[in-house]
VEXLO-775441 format. One record per residue (C-alpha): residue number from 1; residue in one letter; chain; x, y, z. Coordinates in Angstrom, 1 decimal. Layout:
# VEXLO-775441
+-----+-----+-------+--------+--------+--------+
|   n | res | chain |      x |      y |      z |
+-----+-----+-------+--------+--------+--------+
| NUM |   A |     A |      X |      Y |      Z |
...
+-----+-----+-------+--------+--------+--------+
//
This chain:
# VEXLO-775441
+-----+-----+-------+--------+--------+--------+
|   n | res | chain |      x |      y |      z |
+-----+-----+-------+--------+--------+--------+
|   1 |   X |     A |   29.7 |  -31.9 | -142.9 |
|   2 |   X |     A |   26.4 |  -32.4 | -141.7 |
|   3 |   X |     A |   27.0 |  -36.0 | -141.1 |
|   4 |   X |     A |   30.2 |  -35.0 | -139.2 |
|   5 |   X |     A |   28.4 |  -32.6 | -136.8 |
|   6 |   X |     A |   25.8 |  -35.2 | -135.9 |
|   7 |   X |     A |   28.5 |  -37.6 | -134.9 |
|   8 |   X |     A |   30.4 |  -35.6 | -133.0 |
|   9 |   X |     A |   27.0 |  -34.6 | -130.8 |
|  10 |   X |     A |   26.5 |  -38.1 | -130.8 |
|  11 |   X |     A |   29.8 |  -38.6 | -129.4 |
|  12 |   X |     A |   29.9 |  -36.0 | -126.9 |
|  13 |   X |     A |   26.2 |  -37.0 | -125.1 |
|  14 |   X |     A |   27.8 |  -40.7 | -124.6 |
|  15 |   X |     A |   30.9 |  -39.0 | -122.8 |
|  16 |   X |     A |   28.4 |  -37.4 | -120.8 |
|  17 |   X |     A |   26.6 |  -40.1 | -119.2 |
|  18 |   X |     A |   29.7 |  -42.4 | -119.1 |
|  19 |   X |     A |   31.0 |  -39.9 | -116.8 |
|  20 |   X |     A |   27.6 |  -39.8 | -115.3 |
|  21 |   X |     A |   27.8 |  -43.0 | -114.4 |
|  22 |   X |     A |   31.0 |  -43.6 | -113.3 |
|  23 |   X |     A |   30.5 |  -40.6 | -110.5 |
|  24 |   X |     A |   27.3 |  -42.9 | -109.1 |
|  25 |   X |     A |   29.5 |  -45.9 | -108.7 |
|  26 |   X |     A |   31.9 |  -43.5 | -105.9 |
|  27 |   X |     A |   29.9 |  -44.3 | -102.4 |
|  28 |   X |     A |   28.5 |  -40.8 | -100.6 |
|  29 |   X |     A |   29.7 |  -39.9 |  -97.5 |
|  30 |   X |     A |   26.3 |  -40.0 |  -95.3 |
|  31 |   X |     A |   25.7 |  -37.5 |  -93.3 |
|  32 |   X |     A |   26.4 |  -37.3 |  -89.6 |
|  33 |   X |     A |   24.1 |  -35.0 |  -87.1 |
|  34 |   X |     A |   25.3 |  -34.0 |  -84.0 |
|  35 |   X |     A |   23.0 |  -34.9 |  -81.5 |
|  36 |   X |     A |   23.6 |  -31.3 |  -78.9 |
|  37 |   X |     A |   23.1 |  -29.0 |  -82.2 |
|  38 |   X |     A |   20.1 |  -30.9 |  -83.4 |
|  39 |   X |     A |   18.6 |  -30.9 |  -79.7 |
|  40 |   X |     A |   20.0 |  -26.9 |  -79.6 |
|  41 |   X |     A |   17.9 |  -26.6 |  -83.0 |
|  42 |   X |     A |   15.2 |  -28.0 |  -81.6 |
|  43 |   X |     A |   14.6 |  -26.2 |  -78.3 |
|  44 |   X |     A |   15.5 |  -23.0 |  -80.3 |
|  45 |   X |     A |   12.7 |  -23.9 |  -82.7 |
|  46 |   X |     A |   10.1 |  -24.4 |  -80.0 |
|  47 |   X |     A |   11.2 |  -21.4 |  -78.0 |
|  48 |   X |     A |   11.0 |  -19.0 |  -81.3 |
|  49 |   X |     A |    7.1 |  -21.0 |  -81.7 |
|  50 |   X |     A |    6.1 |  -19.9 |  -78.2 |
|  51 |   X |     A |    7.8 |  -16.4 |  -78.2 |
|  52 |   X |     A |    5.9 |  -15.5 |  -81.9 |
|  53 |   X |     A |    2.6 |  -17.8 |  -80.6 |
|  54 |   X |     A |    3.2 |  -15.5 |  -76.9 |
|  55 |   X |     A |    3.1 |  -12.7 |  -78.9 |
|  56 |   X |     A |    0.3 |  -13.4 |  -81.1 |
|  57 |   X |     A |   -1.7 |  -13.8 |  -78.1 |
|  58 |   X |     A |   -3.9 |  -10.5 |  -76.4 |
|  59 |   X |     A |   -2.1 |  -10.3 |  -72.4 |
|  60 |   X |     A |   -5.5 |  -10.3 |  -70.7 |
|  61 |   X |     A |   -6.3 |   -7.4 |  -68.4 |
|  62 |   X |     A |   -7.3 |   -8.3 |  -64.8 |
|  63 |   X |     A |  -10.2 |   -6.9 |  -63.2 |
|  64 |   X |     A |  -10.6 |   -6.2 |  -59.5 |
|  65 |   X |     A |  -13.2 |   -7.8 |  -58.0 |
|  66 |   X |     A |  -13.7 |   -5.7 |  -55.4 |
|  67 |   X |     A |  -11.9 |   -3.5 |  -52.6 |
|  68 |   X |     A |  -10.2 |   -4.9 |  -50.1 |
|  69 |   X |     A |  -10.0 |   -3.4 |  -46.8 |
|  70 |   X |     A |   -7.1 |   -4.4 |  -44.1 |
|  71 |   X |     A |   -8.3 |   -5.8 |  -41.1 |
|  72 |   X |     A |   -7.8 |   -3.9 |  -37.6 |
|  73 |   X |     A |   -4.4 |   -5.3 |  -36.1 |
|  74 |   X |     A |   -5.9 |   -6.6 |  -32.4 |
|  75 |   X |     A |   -4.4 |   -4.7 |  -29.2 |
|  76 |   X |     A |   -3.1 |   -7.7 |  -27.1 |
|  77 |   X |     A |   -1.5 |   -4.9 |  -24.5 |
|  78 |   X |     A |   -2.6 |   -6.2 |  -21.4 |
|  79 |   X |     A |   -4.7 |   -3.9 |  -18.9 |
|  80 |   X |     A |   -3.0 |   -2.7 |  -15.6 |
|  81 |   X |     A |   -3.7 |   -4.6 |  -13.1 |
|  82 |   X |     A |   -6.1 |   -2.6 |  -10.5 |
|  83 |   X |     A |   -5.3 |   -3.5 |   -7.0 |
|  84 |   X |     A |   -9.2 |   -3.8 |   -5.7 |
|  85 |   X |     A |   -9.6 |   -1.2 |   -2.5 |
|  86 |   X |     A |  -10.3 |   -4.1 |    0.7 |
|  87 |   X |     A |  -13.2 |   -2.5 |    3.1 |
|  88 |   X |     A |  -12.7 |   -3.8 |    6.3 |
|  89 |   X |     A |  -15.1 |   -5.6 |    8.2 |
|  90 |   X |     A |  -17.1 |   -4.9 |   10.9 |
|  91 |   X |     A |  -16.0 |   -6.4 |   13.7 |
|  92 |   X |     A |  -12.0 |   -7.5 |   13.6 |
|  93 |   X |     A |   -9.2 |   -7.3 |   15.9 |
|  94 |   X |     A |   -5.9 |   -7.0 |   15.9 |
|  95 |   X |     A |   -2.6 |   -7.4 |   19.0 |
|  96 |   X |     A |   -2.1 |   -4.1 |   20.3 |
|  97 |   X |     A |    1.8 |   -3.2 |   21.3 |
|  98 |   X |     A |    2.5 |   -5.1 |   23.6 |
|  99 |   X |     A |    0.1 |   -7.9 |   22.9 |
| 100 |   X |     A |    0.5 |  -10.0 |   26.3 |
| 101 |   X |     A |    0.4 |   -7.0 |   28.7 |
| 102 |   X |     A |    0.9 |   -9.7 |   31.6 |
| 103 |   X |     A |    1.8 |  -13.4 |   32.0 |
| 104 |   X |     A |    3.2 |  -13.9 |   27.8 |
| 105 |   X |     A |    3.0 |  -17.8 |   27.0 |
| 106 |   X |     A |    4.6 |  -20.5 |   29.2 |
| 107 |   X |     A |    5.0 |  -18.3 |   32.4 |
| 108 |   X |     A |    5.4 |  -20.7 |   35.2 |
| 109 |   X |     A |    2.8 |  -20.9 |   38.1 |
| 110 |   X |     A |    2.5 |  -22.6 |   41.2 |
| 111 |   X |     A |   -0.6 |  -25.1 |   41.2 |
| 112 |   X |     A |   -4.1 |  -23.6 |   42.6 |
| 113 |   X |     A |   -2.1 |  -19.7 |   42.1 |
| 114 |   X |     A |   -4.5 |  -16.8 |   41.2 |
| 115 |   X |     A |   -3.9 |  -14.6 |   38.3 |
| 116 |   X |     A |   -4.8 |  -11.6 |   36.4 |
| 117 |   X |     A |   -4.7 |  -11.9 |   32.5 |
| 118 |   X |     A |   -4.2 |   -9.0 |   30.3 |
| 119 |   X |     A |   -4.3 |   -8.8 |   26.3 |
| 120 |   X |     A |   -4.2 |   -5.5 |   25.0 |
| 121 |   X |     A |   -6.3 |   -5.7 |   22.0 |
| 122 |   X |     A |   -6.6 |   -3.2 |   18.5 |
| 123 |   X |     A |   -9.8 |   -2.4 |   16.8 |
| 124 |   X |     A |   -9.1 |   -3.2 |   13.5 |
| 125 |   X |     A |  -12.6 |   -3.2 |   12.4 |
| 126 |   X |     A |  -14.8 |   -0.1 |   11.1 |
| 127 |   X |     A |  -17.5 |   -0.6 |   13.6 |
| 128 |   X |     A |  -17.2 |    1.0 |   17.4 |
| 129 |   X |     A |  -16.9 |   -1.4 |   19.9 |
| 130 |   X |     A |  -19.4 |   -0.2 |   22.9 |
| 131 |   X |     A |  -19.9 |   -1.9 |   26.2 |
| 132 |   X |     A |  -22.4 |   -4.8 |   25.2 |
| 133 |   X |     A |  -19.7 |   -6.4 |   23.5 |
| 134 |   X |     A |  -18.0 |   -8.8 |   25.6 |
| 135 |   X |     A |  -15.1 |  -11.4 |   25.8 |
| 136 |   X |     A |  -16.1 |  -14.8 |   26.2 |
| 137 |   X |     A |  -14.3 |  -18.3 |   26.7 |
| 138 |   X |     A |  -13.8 |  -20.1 |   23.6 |
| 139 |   X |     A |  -12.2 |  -23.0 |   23.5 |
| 140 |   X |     A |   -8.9 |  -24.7 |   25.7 |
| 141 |   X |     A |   -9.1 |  -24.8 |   29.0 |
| 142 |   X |     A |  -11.0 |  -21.8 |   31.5 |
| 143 |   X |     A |   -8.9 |  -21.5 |   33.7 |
| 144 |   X |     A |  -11.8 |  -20.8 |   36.1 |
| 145 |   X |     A |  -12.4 |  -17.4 |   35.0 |
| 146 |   X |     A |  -15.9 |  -16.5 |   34.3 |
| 147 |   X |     A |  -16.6 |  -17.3 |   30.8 |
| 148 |   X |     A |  -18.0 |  -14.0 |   29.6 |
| 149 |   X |     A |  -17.1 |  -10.6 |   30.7 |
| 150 |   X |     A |  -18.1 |   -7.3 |   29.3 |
| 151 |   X |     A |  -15.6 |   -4.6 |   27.6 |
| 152 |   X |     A |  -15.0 |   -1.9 |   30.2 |
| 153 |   X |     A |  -15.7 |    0.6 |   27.7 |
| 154 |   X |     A |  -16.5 |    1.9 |   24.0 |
| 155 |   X |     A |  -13.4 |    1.4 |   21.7 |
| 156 |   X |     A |  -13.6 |    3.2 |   18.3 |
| 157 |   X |     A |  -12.1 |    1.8 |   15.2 |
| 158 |   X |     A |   -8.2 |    2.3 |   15.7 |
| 159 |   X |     A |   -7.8 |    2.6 |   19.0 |
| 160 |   X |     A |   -6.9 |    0.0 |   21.8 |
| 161 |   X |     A |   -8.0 |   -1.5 |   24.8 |
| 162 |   X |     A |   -6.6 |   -4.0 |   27.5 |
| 163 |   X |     A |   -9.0 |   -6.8 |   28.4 |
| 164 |   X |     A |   -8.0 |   -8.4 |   31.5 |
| 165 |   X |     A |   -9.3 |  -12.1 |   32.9 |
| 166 |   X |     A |   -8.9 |  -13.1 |   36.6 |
| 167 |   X |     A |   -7.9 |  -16.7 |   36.5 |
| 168 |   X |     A |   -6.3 |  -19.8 |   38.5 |
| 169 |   X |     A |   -3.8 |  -22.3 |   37.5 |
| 170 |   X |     A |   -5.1 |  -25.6 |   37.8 |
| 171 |   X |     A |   -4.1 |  -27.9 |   40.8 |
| 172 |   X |     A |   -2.4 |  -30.6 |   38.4 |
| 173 |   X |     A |    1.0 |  -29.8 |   37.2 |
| 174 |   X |     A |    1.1 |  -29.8 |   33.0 |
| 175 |   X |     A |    0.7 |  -26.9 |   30.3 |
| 176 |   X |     A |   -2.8 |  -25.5 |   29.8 |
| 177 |   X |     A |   -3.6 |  -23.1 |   27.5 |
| 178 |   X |     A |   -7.0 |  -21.1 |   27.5 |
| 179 |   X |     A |   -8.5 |  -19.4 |   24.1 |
| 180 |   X |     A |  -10.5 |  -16.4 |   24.0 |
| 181 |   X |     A |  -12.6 |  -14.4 |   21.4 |
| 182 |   X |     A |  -14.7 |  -11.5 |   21.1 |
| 183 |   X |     A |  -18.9 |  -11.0 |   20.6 |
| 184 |   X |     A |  -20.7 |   -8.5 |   19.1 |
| 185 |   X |     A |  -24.4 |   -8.2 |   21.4 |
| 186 |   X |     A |  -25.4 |  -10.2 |   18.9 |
| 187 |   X |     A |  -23.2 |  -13.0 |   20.1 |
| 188 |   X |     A |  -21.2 |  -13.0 |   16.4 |
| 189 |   X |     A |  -17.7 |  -14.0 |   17.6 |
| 190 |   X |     A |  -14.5 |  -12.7 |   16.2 |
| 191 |   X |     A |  -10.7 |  -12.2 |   16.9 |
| 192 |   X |     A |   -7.7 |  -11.7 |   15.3 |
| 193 |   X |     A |   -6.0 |  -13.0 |   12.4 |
| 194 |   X |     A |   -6.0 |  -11.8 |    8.7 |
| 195 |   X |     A |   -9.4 |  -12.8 |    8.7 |
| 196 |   X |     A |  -10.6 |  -11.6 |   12.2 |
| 197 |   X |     A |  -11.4 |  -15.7 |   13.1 |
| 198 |   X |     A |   -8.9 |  -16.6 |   15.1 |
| 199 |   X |     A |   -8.5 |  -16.6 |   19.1 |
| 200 |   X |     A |   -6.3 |  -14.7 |   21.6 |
| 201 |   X |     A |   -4.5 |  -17.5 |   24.1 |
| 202 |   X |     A |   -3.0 |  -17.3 |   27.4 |
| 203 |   X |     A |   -0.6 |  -20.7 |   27.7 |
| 204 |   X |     A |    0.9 |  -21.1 |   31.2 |
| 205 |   X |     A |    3.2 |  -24.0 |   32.7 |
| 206 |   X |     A |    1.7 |  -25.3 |   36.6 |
| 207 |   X |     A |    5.1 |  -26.4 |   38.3 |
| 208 |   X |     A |    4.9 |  -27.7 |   42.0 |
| 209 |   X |     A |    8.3 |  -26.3 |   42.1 |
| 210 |   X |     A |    7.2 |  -22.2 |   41.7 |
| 211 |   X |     A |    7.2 |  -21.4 |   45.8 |
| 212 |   X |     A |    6.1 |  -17.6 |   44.9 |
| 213 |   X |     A |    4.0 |  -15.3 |   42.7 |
| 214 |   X |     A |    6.1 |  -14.0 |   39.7 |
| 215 |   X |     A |    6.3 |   -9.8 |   40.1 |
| 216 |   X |     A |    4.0 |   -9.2 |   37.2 |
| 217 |   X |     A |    5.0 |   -5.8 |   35.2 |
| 218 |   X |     A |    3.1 |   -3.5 |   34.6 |
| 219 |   X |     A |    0.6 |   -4.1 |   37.4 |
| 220 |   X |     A |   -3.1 |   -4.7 |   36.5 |
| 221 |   X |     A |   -5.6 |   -1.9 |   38.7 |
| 222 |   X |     A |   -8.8 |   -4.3 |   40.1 |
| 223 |   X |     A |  -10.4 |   -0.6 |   41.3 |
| 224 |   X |     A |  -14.0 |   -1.9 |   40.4 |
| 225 |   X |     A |  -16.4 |    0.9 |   38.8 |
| 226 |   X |     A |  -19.9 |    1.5 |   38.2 |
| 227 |   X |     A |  -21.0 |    0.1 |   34.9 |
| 228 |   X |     A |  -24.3 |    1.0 |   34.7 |
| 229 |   X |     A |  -26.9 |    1.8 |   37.5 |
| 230 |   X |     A |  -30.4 |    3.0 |   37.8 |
| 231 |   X |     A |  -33.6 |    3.2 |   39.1 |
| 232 |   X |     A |  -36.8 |    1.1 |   37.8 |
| 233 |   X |     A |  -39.8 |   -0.1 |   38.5 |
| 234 |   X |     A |  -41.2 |   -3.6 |   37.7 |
| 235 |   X |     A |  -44.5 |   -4.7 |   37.1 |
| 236 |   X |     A |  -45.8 |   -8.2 |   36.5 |
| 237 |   X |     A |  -44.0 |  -10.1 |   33.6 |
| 238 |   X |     A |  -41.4 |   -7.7 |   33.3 |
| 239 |   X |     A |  -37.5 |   -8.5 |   32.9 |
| 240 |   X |     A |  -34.4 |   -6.5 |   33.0 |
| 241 |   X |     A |  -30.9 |   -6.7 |   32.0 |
| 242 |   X |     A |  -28.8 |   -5.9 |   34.4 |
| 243 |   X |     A |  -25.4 |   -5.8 |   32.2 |
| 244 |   X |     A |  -26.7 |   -2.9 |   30.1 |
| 245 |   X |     A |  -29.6 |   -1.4 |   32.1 |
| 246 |   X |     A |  -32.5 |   -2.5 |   30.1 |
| 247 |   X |     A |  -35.9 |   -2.5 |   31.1 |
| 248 |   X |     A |  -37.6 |   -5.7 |   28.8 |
| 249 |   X |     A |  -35.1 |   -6.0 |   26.4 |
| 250 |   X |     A |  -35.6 |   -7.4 |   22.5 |
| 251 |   X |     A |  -33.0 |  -10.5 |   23.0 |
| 252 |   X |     A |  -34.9 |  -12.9 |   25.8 |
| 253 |   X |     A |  -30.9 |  -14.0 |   26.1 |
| 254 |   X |     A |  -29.3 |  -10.8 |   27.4 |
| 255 |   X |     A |  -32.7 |  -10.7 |   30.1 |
| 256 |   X |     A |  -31.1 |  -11.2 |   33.7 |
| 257 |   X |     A |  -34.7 |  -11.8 |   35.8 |
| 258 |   X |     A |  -37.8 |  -11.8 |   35.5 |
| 259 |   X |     A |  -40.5 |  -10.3 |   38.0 |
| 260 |   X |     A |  -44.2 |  -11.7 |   38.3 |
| 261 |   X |     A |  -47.0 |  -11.0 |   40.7 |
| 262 |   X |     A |  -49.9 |  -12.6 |   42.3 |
| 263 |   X |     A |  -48.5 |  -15.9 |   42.6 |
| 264 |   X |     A |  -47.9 |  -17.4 |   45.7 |
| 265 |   X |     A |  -45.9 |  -15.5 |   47.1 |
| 266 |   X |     A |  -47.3 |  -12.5 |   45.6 |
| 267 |   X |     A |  -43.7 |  -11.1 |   44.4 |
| 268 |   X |     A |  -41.1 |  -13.3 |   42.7 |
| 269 |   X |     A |  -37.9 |  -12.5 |   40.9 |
| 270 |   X |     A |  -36.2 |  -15.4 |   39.1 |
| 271 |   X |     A |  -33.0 |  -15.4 |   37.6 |
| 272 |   X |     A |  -32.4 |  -15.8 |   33.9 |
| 273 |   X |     A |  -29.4 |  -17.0 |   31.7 |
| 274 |   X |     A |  -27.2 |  -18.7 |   34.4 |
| 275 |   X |     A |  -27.3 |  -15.4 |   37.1 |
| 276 |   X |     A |  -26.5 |  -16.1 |   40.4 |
| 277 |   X |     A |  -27.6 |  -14.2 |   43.4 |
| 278 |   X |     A |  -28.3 |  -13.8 |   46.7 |
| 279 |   X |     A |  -29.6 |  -11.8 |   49.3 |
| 280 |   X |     A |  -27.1 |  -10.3 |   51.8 |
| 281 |   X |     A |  -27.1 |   -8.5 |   55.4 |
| 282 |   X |     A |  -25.3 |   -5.8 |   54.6 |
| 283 |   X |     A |  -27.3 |   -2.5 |   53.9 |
| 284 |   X |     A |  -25.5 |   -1.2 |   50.9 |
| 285 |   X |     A |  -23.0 |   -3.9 |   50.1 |
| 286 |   X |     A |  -19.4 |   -3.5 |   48.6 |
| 287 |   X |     A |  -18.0 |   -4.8 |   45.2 |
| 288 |   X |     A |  -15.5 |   -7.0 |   47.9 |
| 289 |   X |     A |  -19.1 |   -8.3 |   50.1 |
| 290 |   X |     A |  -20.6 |   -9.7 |   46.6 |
| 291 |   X |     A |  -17.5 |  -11.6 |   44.9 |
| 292 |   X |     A |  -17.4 |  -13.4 |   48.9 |
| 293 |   X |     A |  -21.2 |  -13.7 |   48.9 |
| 294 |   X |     A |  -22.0 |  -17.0 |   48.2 |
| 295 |   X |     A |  -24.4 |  -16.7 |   45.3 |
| 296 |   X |     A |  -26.7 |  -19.1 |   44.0 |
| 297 |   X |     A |  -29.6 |  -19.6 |   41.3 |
| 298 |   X |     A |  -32.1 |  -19.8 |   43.2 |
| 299 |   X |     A |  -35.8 |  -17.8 |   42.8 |
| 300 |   X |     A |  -36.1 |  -14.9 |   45.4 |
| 301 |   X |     A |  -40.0 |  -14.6 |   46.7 |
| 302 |   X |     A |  -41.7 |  -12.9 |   49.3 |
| 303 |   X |     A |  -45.2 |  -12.3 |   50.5 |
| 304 |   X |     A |  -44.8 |   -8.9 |   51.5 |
| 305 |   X |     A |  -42.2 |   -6.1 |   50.3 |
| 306 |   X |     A |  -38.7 |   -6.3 |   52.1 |
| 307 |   X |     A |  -38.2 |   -2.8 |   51.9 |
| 308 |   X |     A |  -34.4 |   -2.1 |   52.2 |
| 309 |   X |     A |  -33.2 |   -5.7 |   51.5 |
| 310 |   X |     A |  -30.3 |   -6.1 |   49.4 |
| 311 |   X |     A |  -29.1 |   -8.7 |   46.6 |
| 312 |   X |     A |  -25.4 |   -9.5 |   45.1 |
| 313 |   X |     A |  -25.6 |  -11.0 |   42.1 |
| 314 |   X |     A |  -23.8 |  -12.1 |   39.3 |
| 315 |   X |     A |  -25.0 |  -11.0 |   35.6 |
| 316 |   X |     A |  -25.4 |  -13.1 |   32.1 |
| 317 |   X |     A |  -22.3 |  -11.0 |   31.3 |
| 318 |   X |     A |  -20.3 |  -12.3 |   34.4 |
| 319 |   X |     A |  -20.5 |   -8.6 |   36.2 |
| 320 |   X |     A |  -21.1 |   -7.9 |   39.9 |
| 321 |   X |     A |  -23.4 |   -6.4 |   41.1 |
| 322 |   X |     A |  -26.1 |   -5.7 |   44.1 |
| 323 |   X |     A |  -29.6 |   -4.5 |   44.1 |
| 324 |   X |     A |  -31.9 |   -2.7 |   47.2 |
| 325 |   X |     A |  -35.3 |   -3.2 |   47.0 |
| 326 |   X |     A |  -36.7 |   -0.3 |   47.7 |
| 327 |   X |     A |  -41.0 |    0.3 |   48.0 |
| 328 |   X |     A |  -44.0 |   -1.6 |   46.1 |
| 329 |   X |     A |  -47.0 |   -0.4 |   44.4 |
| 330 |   X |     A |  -49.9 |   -3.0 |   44.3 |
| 331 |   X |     A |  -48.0 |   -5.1 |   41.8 |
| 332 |   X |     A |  -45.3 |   -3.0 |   40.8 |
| 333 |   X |     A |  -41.9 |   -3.5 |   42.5 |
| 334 |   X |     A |  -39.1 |   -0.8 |   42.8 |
| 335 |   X |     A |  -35.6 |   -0.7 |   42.9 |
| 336 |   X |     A |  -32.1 |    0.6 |   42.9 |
| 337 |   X |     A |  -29.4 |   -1.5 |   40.9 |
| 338 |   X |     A |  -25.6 |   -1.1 |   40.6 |
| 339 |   X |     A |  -23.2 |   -3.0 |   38.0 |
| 340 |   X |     A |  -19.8 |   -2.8 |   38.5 |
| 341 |   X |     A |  -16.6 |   -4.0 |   36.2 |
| 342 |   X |     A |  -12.9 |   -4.2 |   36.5 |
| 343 |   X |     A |  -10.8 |   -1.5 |   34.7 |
+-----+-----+-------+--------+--------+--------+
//
């Protein structure tokens, strides 16, 4: 029995590993991976490492350095322009209304005729305008009209005046054209113009064909009027001007004679600045006897006072004028004078 039961155990373990080894001599199936699930896996794995190693980790607290204070925003509106306040100069003119009173450019005119210009002119500066300042020839042609003539009266900032010019067409037939400008008594020329700089013009045509004078409108008074007059009394080195009745004035160029004494003769007068004269037979002669008087620049001397003599003369600021000598003194000379201008 015993011998039975160790057979039959015998028996059964050799079943076993026959069957054991019959089941190694089948051939496994070998695995297959799929290549999206094991990259899937893969990225999963590492995303689950950096979520847990994320976690595991202290977020770090950020500490202000400091404040921080916005910068002022710039104003880049630009500033109203301010329109600056122009002062006006001194001495400026301006054309009055109606600038050419008489003969307006190109007026035709017979060769050799006569002619009274007229500007009317606007003081456009802020200084008053008094009689020492004149109107003198500047550039062109003359016209043979005394080069510089004195205002015929004070002109105030604003207001107008008319400056006439007797002239005379030259003989040659052509277009001439004569510029003009204002002094100051300190001889500082100005005119018109934005910039006060620029002449006043008469332009005229000379035409052999022009038989008459044009009728000029409106018509130009030439009533002459005293301009200044006076009494003085000379003595030796003393010099007058004649324009504006002063006795030795500061500017040697305004100065229309001088008078010395003790020379031989004992009393001479001598013109100054290009002033013509000459002495006359008529007692007390008329503005008409002096512009006919034919005047020259010559020295006037005498041993002896002429009492009652008298001179026409022509001034530094193209004026007429006459003189009476009246009575001397020793060395001093006296005398009446009388300057005259044309309205």
């Amino acid at each position: 029995m015993k011998k039975l039961r160790k057979v039959a155990f015998i028996g059964l373990l050799c079943a076993a590993l026959l069957a054991a080894c019959k089941q190694s001599d089948t051939p496994t199936a070998a695995l297959t991976l799929d290549a999206t699930a094991l990259y899937q896996t893969a990225e999963y794995q590492v995303t689950q490492d950096a979520v847990q190693t994320q976690n595991a980790l202290t977020s770090p607290t950020i500490t202000p350095v400091g404040s921080w204070t916005p910068e002022p925003t710039i104003d880049r509106t630009r500033p109203s322009i301010q329109t600056p306040t122009a002062e006006k100069t001194c001495n400026q003119a301006a054309a009055g209304h109606p600038f050419d009173v008489t003969i307006p450019d190109d007026t035709i005119l017979a060769p050799g005729e006569t002619f009274s210009k007229t500007w009317r002119l606007e003081n456009d500066g802020s200084c008053a305008w008094s009689r020492a300042y004149t109107v003198v020839f500047f550039s062109g042609n003359s016209l043979g009209a005394y080069q510089t003539q004195a205002l015929t009266g004070e002109v105030q900032p604003g207001q107008e005046i008319d400056v006439t010019v007797e002239m005379q067409a030259p003989t040659k037939p052509g277009v001439y054209q004569s510029n003009w400008m204002l002094s100051d008594p300190e001889g500082n020329l100005f005119g018109i113009g934005p910039n006060g700089d620029a002449p006043f013009w008469v332009r005229i045509e000379v035409s052999e064909a022009v038989t008459s004078t044009p009728t000029l409108t409106p018509t130009v008074t030439s009533t002459p009027a005293p301009y200044q007059q006076g009494s003085v009394s000379l003595v030796d080195g003393d010099r007058l001007d004649l324009d504006a009745g002063v006795l030795n004035p500061a500017d040697e160029t305004r100065a229309d004679f001088s008078f010395t004494f003790g020379g031989d003769p004992n009393y001479v007068l001598t013109p100054l600045n290009a002033v013509l004269w000459a002495a006359v037979s008529e007692a007390a002669p008329a503005y008409a006897d002096c512009v006919n008087a034919n005047l020259n620049g010559n020295a006037i001397g005498f041993a002896s006072v002429p009492a009652g003599t008298a001179v026409c003369y022509q001034t530094s600021g193209d004026l007429i004028g006459r003189f009476l000598i009246k009575a001397s003194a020793g060395e001093s000379l006296s005398l009446d004078y009388l300057t005259w201008t044309i309205p």
